[in-house]
C-alpha positions as a Markdown table, in Angstrom:
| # | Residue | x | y | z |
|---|---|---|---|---|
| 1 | Unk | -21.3 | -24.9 | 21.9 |
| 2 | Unk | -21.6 | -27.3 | 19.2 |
| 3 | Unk | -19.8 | -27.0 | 15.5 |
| 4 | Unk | -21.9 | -26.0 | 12.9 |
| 5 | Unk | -20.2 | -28.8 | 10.7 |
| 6 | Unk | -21.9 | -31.0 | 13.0 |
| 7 | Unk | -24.9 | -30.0 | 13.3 |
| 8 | Unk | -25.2 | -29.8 | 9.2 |
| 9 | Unk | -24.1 | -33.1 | 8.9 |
| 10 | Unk | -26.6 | -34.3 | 11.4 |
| 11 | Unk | -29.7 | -32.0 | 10.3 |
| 12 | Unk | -28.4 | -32.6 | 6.7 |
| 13 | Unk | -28.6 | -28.5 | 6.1 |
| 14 | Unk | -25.7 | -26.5 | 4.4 |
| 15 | Unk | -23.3 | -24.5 | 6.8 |
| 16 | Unk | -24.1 | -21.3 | 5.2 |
| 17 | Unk | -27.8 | -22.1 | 5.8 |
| 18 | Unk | -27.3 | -22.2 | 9.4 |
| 19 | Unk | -25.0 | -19.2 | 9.4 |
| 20 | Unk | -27.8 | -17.2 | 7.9 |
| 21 | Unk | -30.3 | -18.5 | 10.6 |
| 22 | Unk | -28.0 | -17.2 | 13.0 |
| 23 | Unk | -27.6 | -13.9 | 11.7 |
| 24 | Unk | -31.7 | -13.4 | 10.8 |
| 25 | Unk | -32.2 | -14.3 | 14.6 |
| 26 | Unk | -30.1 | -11.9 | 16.0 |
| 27 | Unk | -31.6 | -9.1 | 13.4 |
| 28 | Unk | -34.4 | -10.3 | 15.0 |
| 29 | Unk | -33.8 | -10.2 | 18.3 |
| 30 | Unk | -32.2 | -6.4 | 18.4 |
| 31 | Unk | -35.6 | -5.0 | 16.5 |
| 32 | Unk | -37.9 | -6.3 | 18.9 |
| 33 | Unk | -35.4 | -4.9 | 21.3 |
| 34 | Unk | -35.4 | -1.3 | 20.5 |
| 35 | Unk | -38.9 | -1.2 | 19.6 |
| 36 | Unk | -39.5 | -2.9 | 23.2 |
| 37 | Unk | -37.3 | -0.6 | 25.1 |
| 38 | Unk | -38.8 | 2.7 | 23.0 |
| 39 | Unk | -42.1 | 1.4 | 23.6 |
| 40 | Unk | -42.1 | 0.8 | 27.2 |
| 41 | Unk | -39.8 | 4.4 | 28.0 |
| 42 | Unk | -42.7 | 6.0 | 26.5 |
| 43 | Unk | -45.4 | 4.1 | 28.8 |
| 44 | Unk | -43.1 | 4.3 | 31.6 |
| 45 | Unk | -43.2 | 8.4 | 31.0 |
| 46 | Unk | -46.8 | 8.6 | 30.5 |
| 47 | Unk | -47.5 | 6.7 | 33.7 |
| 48 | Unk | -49.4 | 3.5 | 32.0 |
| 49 | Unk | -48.8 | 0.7 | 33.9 |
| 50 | Unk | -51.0 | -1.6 | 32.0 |
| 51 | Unk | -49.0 | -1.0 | 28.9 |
| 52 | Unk | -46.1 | -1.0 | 30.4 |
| 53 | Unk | -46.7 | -4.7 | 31.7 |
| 54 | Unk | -47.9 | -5.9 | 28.5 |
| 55 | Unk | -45.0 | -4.9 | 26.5 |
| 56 | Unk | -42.4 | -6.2 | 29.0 |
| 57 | Unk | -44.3 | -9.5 | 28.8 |
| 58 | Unk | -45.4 | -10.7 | 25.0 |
| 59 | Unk | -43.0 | -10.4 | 22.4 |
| 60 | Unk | -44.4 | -10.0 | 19.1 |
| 61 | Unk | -41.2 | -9.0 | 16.9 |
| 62 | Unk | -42.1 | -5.5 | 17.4 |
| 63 | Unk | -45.9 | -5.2 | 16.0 |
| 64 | Unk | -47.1 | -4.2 | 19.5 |
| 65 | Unk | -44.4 | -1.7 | 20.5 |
| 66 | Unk | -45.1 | -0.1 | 16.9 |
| 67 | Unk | -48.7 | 0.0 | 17.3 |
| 68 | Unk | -48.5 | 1.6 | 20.8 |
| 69 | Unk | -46.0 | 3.8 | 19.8 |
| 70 | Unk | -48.0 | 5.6 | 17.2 |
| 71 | Unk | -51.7 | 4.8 | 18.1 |
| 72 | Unk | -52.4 | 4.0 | 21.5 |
| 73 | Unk | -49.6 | 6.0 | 23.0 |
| 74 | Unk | -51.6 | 9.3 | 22.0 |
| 75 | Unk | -53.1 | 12.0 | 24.1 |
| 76 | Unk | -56.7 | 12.0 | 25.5 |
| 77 | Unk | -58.9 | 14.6 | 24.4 |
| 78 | Unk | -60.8 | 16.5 | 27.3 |
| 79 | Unk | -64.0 | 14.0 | 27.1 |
| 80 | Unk | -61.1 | 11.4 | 27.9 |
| 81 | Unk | -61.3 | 9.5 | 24.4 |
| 82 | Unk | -58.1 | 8.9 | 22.8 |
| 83 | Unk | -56.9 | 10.4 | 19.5 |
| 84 | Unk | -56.2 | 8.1 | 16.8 |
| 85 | Unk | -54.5 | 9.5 | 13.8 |
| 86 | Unk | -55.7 | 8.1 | 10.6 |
| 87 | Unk | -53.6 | 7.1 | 8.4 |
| 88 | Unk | -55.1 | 8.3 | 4.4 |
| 89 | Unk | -55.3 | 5.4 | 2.4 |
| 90 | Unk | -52.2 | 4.9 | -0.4 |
């Protein structure tokens, strides 16, 4: 693993630039990852395979889990059409 040090000097970025970097990216990383992991559990339980595939393959910093989460996650009404809960406006 290369020093920071080095790779400041080189880049010509401060240390604590870098360190910050670091730590947003891994911020990063662990949202998209619970979202990801709530998201597919609750695909997995209702059966949807096609979700299930698409959200163990794109990785969108957790817009998709959210959005199948609370919208496209819901149940099917008896005509088969899904339910979307509208949000009021603010």
């Amino acid at each position: 693993m290369a020093d920071l040090t080095l790779i400041s000097a080189q880049y010509g970025i401060p240390v604590y630039i870098l360190v910050l970097l670091i730590i947003v990216f891994v911020l990063l990383v662990i949202w998209e990852a619970i979202w990801k992991l709530l998201a597919m559990w609750k695909a997995a339980k209702k059966g949807s395979v096609a979700w299930f595939i698409v959200l163990a393959i794109f990785n969108t910093l957790g817009n998709l889990p959210i959005l199948y989460i609370f919208i496209f996650s819901k149940k099917q009404n008896k005509n088969g059409e899904i339910r979307i809960r509208k949000i009021p406006p603010a």
